[in-house]
C-alpha positions as semicolon CSV with decimal commas, in nm:
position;residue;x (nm);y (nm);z (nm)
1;X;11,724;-6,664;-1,420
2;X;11,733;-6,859;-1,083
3;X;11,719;-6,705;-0,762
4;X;11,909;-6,846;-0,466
5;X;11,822;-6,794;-0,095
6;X;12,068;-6,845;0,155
7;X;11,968;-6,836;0,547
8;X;12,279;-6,688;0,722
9;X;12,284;-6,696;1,093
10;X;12,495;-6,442;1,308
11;X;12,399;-6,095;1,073
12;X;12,337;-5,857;1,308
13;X;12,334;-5,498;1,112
14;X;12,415;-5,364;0,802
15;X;12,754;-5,454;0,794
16;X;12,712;-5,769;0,848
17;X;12,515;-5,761;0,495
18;X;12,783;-5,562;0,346
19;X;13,028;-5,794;0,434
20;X;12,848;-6,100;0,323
21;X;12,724;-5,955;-0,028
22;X;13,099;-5,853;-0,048
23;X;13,217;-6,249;-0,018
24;X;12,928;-6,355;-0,233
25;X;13,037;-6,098;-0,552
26;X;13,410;-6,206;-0,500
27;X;13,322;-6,578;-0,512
28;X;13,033;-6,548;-0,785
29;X;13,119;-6,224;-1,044
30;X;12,863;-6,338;-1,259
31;X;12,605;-6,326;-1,047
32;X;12,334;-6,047;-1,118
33;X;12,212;-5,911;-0,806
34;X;12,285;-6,010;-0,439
35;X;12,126;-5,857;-0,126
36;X;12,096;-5,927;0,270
37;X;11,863;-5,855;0,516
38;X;11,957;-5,935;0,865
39;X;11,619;-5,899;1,014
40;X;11,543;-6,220;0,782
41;X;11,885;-6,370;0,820
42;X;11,919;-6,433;0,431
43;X;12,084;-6,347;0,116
44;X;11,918;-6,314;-0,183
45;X;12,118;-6,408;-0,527
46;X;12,011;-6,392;-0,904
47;X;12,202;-6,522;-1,133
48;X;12,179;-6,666;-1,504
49;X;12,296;-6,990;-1,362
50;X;12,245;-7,198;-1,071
51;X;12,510;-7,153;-0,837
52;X;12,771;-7,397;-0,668
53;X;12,622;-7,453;-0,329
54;X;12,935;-7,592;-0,154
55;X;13,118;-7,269;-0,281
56;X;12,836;-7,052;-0,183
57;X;12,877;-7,238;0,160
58;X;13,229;-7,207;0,172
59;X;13,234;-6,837;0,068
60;X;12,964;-6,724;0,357
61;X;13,145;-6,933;0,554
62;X;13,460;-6,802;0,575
63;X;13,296;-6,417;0,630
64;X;13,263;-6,609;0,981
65;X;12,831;-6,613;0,947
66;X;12,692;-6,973;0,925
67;X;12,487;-7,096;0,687
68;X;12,218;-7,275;0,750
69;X;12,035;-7,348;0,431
70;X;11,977;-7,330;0,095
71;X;11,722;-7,281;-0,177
72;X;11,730;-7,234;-0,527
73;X;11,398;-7,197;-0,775
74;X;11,365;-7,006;-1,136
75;X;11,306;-6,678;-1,137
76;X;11,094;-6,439;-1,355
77;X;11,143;-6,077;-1,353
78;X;10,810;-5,896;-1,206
79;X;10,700;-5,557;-1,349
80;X;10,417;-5,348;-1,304
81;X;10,304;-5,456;-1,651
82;X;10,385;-5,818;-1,586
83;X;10,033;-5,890;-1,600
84;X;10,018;-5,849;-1,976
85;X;10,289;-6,096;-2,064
86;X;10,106;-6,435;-2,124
């Protein structure tokens, strides 16, 4: 899994978020999970692959936010029993 962080300038509320995780689905249906947080000002995506970052751009983008960066690194699942794998 990778996990993708996108800063996003110009979410102010929840709305914002919706409407950001909405372009980020429509341009990326195989991604796994995708959330926002404005107070950060970033979107979170995990996917099975890494994504197309000019896309990714594009596709925020056009929502009218700006993006301003981002980062992608693998990405292991966490548990409460996570401990025990080794």
């Amino acid at each position: 899994m990778i996990e993708t962080t996108v800063y996003v300038d110009g979410m102010m509320c929840g709305m914002c978020e919706s409407h950001v995780n909405d372009a980020v689905r429509k341009a990326f249906p195989e991604a796994k999970k995708v959330s926002s947080s404005h107070t950060k000002g970033q979107t979170v995506i995990q996917s099975e692959q890494e994504l197309d970052e000019q896309k990714l751009r594009d596709a925020i983008n056009a929502t009218g936010y700006e993006v301003k960066g981002v980062k992608s690194a693998p990405y292991e699942k966490k548990g409460f029993f996570s401990f025990l794998k080794k």
